[in-house]
C-alpha positions, 0 to 999 in steps of 0.5 A, spaced: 346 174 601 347 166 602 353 163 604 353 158 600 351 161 594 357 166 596 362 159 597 361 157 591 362 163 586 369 165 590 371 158 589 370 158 582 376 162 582 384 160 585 384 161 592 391 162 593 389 163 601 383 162 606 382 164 613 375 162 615 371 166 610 377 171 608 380 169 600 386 171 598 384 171 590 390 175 588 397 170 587 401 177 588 399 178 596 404 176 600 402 177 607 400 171 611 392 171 612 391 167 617 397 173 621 393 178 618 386 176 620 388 175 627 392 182 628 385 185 626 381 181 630 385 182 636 386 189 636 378 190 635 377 185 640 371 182 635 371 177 630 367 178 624 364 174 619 363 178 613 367 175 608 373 177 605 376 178 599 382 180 596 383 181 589 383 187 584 377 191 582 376 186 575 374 180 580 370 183 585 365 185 578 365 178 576 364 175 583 358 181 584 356 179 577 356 172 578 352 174 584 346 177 580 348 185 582 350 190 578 358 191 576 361 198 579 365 202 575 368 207 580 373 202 583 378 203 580 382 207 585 379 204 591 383 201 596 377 197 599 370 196 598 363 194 602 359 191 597 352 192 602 348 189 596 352 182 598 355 183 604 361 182 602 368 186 603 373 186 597 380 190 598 384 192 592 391 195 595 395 190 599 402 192 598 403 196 604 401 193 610 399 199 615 395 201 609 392 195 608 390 194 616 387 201 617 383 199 608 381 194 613 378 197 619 374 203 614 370 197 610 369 194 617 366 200 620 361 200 613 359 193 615 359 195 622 354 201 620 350 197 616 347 194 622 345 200 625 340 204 624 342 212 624 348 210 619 343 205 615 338 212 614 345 215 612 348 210 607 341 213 604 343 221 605 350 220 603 349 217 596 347 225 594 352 228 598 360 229 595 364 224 598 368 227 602 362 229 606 358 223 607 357 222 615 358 214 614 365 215 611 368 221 616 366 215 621 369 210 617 375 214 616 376 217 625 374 209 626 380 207 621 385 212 623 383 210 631 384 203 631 390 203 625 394 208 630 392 202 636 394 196 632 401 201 632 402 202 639 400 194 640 404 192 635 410 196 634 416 190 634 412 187 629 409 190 624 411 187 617 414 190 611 
């Protein structure tokens, strides 16, 4: 999708924070992002340029839409999501900051995914499977669980609350 066509519709909104393309489109996030950014990037060692955006579930349809995709209906109980179609990850659930941490590692590893070529043909298989079964969200899941339990270990003094 194209960079500055995703620019434009983000900015047609409040952005309360931005840290290179990460958006805070939400007033009720109350982490600093610029912080957040570099705690995941750190602990993953690997910064990467996918886009960011936290909001709720209702905005990330309208920018989807904006985009010229079809809206999703299913996300409203979930933490995070990648929107392969335009390559643009949204997170929903911001309170605590470990979850949000590790809803971050899951959607990076979907993005991760997407570049490789076994997951790309699962991405595909997994549409027919139940959700607990799909190859591509057990790895997102072990990917998560690991990385958000070395950021623990990393950052055990600082972890905010």
């Amino acid at each position: 999708m194209n960079k500055i066509l995703i620019q434009s519709v983000i900015h047609q909104r409040p952005v309360y924070q931005q840290s290179g393309r990460w958006f805070v489109l939400d007033e009720e996030f109350k982490w600093d992002l610029s912080t957040l950014q570099k705690d995941v990037f750190a602990c993953l060692n690997k910064a990467f340029h996918i886009p960011i955006i936290f909001c709720d579930s209702c905005e990330a349809n309208k920018i989807v839409s904006a985009l010229g995709e079809e809206e999703a209906e299913y996300l409203q109980f979930a933490s995070g999501v990648y929107w392969r179609e335009v390559g643009i990850i949204f997170i929903f659930k911001f309170d605590d900051y470990l979850p949000l941490i590790e809803t971050i590692f899951h959607e990076l590893r979907h993005y991760i995914q997407d570049h490789i070529p076994y997951y790309q043909k699962e991405f595909e298989l997994d549409k027919k499977r139940p959700y607990e079964e799909r190859t591509t969200e057990q790895d997102a899941f072990a990917f998560a669980a690991y990385y958000l339990a070395k950021f623990t270990r990393q950052n055990s003094h600082a972890i905010p609350s």
